[in-house]
DOMARRO-633211 format. One record per residue (C-alpha): chain; x, y negated, z; residue in one letter; residue number from 0. Coordinates in steps of 0.001 Angstrom, whole numbers. Each point is the difference from the previous one (the first is absolute). Layout:
// DOMARRO-633211
<rec "A",<X,Y,Z>,"A",NUM>,
...
// end
This chain:
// DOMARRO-633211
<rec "A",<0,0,0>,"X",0>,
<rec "A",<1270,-3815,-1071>,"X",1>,
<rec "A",<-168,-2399,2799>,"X",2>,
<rec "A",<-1652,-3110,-1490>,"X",3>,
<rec "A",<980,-3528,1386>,"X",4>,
<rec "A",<-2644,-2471,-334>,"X",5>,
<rec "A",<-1059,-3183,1749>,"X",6>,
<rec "A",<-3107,-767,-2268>,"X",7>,
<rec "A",<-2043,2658,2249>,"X",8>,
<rec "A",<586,-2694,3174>,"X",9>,
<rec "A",<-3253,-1128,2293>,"X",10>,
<rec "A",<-1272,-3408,-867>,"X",11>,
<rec "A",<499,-2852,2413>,"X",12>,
<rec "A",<-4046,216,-168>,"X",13>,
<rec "A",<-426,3723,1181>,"X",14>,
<rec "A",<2751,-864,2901>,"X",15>,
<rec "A",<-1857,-2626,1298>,"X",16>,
<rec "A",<-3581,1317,-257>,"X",17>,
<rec "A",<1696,3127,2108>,"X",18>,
<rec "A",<1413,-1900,2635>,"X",19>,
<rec "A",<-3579,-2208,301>,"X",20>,
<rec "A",<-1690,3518,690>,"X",21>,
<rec "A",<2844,1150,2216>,"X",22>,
<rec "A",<-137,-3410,1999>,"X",23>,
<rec "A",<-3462,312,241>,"X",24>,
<rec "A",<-33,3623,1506>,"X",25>,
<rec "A",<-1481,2029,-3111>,"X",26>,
<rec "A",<1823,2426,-2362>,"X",27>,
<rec "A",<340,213,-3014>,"X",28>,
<rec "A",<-2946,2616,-402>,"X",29>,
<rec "A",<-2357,-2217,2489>,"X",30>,
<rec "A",<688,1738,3489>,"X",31>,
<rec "A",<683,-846,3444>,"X",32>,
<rec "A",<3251,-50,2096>,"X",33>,
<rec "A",<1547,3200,1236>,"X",34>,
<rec "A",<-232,-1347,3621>,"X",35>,
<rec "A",<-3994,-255,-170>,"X",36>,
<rec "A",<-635,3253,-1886>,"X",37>,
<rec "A",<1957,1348,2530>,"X",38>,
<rec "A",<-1315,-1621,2943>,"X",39>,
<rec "A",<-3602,551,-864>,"X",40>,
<rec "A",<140,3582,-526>,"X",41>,
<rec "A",<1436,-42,3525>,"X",42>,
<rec "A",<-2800,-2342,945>,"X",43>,
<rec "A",<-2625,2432,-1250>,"X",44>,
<rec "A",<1597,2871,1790>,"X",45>,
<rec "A",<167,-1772,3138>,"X",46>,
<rec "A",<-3495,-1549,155>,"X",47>,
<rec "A",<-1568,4178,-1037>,"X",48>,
<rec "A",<2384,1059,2984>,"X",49>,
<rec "A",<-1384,-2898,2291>,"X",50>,
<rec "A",<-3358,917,-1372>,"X",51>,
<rec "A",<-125,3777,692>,"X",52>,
<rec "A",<1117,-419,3403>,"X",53>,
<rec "A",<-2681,-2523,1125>,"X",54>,
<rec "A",<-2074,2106,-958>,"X",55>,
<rec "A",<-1461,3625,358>,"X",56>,
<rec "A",<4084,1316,-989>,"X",57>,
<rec "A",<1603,572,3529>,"X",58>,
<rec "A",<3668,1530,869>,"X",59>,
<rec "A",<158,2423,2737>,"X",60>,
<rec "A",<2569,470,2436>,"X",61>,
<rec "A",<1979,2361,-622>,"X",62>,
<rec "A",<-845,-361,-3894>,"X",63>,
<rec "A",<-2182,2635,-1679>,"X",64>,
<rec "A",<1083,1424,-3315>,"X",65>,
<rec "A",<-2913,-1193,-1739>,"X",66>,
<rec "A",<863,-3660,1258>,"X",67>,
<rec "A",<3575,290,-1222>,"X",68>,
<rec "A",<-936,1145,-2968>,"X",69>,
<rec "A",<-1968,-2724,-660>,"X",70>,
<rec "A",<2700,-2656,1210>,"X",71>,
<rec "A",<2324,2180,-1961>,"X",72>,
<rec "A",<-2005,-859,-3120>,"X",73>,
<rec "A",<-604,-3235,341>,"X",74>,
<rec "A",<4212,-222,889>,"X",75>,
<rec "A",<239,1626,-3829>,"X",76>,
<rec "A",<-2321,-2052,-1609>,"X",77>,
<rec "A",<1204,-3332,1466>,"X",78>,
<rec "A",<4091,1272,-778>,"X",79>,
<rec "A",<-1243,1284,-3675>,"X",80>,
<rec "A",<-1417,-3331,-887>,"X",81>,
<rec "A",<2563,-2195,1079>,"X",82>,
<rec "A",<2613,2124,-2298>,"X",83>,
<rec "A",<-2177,-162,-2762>,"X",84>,
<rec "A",<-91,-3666,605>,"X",85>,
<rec "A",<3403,-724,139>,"X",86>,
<rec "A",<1096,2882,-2855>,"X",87>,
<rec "A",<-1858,-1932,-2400>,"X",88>,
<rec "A",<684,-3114,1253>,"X",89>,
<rec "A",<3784,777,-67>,"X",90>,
<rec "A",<-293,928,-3835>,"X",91>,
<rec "A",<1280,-3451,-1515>,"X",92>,
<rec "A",<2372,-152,2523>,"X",93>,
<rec "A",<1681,3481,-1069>,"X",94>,
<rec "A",<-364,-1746,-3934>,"X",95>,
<rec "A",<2364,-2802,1166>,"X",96>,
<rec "A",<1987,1832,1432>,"X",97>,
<rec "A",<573,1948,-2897>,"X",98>,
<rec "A",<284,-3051,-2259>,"X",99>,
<rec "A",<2006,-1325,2152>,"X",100>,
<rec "A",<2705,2603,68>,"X",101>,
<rec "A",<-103,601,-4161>,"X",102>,
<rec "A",<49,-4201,-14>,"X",103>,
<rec "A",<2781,-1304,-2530>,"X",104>,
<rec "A",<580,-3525,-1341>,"X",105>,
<rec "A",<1742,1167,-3159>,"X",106>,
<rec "A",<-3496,1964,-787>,"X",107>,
<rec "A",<-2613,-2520,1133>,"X",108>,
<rec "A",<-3895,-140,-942>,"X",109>,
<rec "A",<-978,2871,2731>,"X",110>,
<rec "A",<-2181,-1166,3049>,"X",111>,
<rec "A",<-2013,2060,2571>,"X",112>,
<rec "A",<-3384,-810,-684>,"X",113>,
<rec "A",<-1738,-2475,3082>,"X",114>,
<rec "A",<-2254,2630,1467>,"X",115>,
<rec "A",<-1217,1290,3418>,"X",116>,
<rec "A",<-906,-1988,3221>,"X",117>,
<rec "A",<522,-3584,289>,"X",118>,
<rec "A",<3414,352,1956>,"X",119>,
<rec "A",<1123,2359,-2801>,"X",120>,
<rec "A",<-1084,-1955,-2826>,"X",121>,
<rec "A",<1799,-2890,1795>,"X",122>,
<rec "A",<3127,1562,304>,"X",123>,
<rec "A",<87,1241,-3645>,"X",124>,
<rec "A",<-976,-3176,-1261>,"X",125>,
<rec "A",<3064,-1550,1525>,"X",126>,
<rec "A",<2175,2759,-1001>,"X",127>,
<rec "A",<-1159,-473,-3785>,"X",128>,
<rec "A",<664,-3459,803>,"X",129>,
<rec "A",<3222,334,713>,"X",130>,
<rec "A",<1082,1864,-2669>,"X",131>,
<rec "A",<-1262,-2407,-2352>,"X",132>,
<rec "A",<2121,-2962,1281>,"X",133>,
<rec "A",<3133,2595,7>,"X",134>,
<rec "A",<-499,1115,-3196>,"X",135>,
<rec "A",<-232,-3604,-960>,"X",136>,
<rec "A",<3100,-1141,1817>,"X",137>,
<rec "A",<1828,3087,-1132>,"X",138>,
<rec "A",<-431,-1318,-3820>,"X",139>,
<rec "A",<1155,-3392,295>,"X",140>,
<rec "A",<3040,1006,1886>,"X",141>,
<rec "A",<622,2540,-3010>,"X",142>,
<rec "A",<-584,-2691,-2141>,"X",143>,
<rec "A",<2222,-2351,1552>,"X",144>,
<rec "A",<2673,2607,583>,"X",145>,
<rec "A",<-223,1437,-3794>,"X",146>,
<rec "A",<-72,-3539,-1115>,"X",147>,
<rec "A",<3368,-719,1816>,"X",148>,
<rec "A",<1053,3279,-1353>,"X",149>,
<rec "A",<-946,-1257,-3826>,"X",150>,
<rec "A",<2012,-2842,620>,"X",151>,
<rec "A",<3116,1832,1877>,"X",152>,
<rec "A",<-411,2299,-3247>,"X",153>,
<rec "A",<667,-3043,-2842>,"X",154>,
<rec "A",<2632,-1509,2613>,"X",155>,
<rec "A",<1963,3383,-545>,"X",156>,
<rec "A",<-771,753,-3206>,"X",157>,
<rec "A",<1275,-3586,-786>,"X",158>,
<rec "A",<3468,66,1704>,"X",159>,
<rec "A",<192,3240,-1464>,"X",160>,
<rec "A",<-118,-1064,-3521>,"X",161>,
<rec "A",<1283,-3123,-16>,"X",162>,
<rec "A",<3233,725,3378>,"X",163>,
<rec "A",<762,3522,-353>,"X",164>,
<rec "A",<-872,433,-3907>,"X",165>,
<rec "A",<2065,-2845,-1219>,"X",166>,
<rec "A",<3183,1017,2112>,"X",167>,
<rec "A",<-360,3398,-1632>,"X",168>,
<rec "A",<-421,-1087,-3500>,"X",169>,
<rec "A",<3321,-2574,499>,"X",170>,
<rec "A",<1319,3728,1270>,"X",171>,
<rec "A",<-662,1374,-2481>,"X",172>,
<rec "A",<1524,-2855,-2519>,"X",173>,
<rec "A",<3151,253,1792>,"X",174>,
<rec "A",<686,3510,-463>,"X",175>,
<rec "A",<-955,-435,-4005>,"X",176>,
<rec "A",<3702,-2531,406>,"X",177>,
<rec "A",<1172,2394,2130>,"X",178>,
<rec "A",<-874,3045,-2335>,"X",179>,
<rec "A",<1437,-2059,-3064>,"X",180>,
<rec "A",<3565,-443,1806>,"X",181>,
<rec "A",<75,3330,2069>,"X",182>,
<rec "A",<2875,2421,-944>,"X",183>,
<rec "A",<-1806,3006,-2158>,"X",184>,
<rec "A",<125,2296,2793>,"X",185>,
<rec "A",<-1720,-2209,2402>,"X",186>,
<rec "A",<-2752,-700,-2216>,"X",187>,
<rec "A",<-2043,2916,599>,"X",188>,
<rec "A",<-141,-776,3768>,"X",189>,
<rec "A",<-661,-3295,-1081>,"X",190>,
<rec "A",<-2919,1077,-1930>,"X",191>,
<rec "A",<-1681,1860,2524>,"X",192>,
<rec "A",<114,-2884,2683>,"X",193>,
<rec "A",<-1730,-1788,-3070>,"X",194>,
<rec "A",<-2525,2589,-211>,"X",195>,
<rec "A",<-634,129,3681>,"X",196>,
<rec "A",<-500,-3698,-323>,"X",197>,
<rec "A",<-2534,190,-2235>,"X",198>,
<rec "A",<-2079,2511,1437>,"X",199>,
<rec "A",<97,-2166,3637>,"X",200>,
<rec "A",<-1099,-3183,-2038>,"X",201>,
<rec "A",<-2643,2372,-2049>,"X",202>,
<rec "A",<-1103,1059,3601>,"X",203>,
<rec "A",<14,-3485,1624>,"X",204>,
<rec "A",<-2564,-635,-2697>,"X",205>,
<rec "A",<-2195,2388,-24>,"X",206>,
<rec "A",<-220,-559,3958>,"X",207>,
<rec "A",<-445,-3808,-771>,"X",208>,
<rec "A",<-3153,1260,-2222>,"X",209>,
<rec "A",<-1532,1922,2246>,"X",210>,
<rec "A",<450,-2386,3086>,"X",211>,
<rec "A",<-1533,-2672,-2276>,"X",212>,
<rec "A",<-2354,1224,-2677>,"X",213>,
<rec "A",<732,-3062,-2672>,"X",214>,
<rec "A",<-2174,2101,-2476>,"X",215>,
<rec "A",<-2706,-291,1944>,"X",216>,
<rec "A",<133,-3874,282>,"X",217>,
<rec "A",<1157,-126,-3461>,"X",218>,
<rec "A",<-2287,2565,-1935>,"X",219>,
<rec "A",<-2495,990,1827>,"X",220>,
<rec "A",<-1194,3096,2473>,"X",221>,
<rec "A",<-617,2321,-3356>,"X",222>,
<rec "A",<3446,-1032,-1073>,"X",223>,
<rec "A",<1670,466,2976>,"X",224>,
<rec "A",<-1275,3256,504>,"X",225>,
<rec "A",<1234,1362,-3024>,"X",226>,
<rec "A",<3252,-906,1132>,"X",227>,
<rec "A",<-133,1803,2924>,"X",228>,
<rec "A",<-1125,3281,-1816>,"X",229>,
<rec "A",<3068,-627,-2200>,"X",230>,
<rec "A",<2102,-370,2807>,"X",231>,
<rec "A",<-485,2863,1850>,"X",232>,
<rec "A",<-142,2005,-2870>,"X",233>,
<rec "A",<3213,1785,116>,"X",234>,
<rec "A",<1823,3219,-1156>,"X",235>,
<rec "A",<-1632,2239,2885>,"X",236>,
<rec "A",<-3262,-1842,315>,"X",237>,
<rec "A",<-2769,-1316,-2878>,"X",238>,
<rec "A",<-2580,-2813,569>,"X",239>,
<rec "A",<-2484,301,-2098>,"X",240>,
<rec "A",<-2193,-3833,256>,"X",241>,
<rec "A",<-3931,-477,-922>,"X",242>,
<rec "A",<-98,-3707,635>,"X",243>,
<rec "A",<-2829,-2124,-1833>,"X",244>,
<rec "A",<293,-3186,-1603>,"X",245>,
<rec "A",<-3131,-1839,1336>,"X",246>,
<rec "A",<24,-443,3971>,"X",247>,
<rec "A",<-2539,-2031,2135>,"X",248>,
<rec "A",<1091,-2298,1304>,"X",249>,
<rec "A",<2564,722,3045>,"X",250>,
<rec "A",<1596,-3097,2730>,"X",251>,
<rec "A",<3771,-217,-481>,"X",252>,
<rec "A",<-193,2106,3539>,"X",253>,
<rec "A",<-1959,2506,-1072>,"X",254>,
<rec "A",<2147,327,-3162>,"X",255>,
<rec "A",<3215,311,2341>,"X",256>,
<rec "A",<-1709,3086,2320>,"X",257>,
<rec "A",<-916,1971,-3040>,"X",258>,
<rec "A",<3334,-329,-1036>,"X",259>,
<rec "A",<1985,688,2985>,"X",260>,
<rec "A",<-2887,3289,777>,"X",261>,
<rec "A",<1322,1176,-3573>,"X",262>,
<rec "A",<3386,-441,551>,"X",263>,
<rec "A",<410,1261,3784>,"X",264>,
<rec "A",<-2119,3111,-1741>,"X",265>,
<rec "A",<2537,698,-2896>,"X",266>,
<rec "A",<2565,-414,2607>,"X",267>,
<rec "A",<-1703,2394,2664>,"X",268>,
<rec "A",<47,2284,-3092>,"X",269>,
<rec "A",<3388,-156,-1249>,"X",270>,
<rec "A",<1646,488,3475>,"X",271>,
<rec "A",<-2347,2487,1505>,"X",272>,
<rec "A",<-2616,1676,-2281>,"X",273>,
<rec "A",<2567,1892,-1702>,"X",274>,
<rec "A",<-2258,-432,-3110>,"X",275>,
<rec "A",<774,178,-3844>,"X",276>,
<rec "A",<-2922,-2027,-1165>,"X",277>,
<rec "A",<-2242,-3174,1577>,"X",278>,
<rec "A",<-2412,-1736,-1802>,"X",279>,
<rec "A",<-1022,-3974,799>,"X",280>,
<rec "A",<-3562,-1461,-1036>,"X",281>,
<rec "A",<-1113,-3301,375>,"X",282>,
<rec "A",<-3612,-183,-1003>,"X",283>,
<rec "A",<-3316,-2152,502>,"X",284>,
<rec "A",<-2887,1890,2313>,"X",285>,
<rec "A",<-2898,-1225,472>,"X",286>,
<rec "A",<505,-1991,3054>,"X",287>,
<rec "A",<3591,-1305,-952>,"X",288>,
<rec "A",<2956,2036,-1026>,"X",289>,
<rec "A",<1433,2888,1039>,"X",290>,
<rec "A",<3960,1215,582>,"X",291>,
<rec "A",<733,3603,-910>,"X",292>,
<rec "A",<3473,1366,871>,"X",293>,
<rec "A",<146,3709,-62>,"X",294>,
<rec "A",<2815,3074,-181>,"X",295>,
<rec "A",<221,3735,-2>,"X",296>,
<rec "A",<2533,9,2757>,"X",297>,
<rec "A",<-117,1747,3454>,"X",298>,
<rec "A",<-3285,-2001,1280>,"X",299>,
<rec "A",<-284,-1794,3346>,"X",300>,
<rec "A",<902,3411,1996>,"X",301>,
<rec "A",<-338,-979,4542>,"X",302>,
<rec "A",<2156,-2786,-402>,"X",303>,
<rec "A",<-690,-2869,2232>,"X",304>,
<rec "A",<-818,-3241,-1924>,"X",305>,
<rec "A",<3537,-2269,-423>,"X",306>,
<rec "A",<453,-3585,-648>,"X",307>,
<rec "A",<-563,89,-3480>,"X",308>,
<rec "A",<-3730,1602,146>,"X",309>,
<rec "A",<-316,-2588,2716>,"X",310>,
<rec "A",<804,-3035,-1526>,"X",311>,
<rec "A",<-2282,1193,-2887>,"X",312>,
<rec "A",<-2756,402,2506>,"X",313>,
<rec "A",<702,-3473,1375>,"X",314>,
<rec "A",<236,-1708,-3788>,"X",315>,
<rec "A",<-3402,1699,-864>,"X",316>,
<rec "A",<-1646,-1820,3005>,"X",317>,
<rec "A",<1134,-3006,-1328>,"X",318>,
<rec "A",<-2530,-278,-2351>,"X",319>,
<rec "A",<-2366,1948,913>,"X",320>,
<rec "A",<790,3227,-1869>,"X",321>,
<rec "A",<-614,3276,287>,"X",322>,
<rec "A",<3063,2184,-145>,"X",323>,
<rec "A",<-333,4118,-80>,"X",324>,
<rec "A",<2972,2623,208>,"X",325>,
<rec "A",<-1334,3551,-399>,"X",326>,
<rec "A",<1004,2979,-1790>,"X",327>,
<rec "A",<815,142,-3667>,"X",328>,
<rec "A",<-2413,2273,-2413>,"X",329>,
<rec "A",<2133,2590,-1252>,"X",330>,
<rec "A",<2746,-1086,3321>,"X",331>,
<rec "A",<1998,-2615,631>,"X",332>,
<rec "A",<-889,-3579,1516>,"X",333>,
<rec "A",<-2571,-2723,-1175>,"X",334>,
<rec "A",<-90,-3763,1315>,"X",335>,
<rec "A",<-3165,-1489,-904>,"X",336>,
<rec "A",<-266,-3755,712>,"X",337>,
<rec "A",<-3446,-1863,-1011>,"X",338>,
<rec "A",<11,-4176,313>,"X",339>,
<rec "A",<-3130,-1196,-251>,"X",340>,
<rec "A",<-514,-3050,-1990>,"X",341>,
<rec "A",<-2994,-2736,153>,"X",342>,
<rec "A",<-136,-838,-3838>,"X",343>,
<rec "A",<837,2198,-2848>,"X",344>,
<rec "A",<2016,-2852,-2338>,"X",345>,
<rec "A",<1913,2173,-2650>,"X",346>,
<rec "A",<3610,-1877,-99>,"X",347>,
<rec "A",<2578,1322,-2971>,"X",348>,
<rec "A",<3632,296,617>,"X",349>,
<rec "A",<2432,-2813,-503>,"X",350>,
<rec "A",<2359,-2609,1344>,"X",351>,
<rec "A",<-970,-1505,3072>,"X",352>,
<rec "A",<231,-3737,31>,"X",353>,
// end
């Protein structure tokens, strides 16, 4: 089974406050009364029939007769049997928040114990649900604030990298083309090599640089940059076969920027630990937005506990409000499905951005 993160499901601010109106005002949510009155009035009753039978023709011998004790006996039963009843069902919604409480996880938000049961109950959960509505919301804008610093942290890098560390390495790599030129003949091979091993460093500063800071994706577009990506992790032990459409809704630049880090932190999860030969990306319009496809035919999830990379997709997709599903592959292997939902369906076509 997939565990699906989604924050569209949440309560409305108008269901929370018509449940804690009913709670404050001692009624459920199903219309009954407190715990302490059912419970006190079915003591009541039992008390007043006790008081009852005694005053009248019911009398208790000393020593007791069997007959009386039975009858004591019974009433005993009766009186015990109806206050557990009373506080078994009673105790029902509190066992359901417990529960939810327990299975309760920000990354997977939407779930809430429904407001049920006696007034105290219903109180209690009402707060609870409460609660987790103001975490969840504080939980997103510190994501956002942290992922945003991480965006920028990202360029900063990705910046130095290309314009510090890749410009040293290409004057490197200029000097030993003067130093190849003069070099003795049997020093040039060595001399070659260091050149090679320059060159693949700067090659590799690059490609870091890209993937730190998608320029493609500010440049081209999301379809663009995605096709990229396929190409880039397409290599000798692993192909990428990409399904990406031309026309899009409409997406915000940070909804543009999840997708594309949920694709890429996918491809990655696959080349390092699926030990898969194929993946496929697909980019596509649903009917509610668009939908992110990344899928192998690797070794699958397995008991692994969730790292940072699954979490930081989880965090991304809460961003904006998407849904984001990691299940079994048909056929085996892993599938990341992430659905954004979008509010108007504006087909855009590729290009420069301006």
């Amino acid at each position: 089974m997939g565990v699906v993160t989604d924050i569209r499901s949440g309560r409305s601010p108008e269901s929370v406050e018509g449940a804690v109106h009913r709670a404050a005002s001692g009624r459920s949510g199903s219309g009954g009364v407190s715990l302490f009155w059912r419970i006190f009035s079915l003591n009541a009753v039992g008390l007043v029939v006790a008081t009852a039978l005694l005053l009248g023709p019911v009398t208790v011998s000393t020593p007791v007769l069997a007959g009386e004790a039975l009858v004591l006996l019974g009433g005993l039963v009766l009186l015990l049997a109806g206050n557990a009843l009373v506080l078994r069902y009673g105790l029902v919604p509190l066992q359901r928040l417990d529960r939810a409480m327990a299975t309760a996880d920000l990354l997977r938000p939407g779930s809430r114990p429904v407001v049920a049961g006696p007034a105290e109950t219903a109180g209690l959960i009402t707060t609870y649900n409460t609660m987790l509505d103001r975490l969840e919301s504080e939980r997103a804008a510190g994501a956002a604030r942290a992922l945003s610093a991480q965006e920028s942290e990202r360029h900063r890098i990705a910046r130095e990298l290309h314009d510090e560390v890749g410009q040293t390495l290409t004057a490197v790599l200029l000097q030993l083309k003067r130093v190849a030129d003069r070099a003795p003949e049997d020093l040039r091979e060595e001399v070659g090599q260091a050149q090679e091993a320059t060159r693949a460093g700067l090659d590799e500063i690059r490609r870091i640089a890209r993937r730190l800071r998608p320029g493609v994706l500010e440049e081209l577009g999301l379809a663009s940059a995605l096709r990229s990506l396929a190409g880039e992790f397409t290599t000798h032990g692993l192909t990428v076969r990409h399904h990406v459409t031309g026309e899009l809704p409409a997406l915000t630049p940070e909804a543009e920027l999840v997708v594309y880090r949920v694709a890429q932190e996918g491809l990655t999860n696959t080349a390092r630990h699926a030990a898969a030969d194929r993946a496929e990306l697909r980019l596509q319009p649903v009917p509610d937005g668009v939908e992110l496809l990344v899928r192998d035919n690797g070794t699958g999830l397995g008991d692994a506990p969730e790292g940072a990379g699954l979490t930081g997709m989880r965090e991304r997709a809460l961003l904006i409000g998407a849904a984001l599903t990691l299940q079994p592959a048909p056929g085996g292997g892993t599938e990341v499905r992430l659905r954004v939902p979008v509010t108007r369906r504006v087909p855009v076509t590729e290009g420069p951005r301006r």
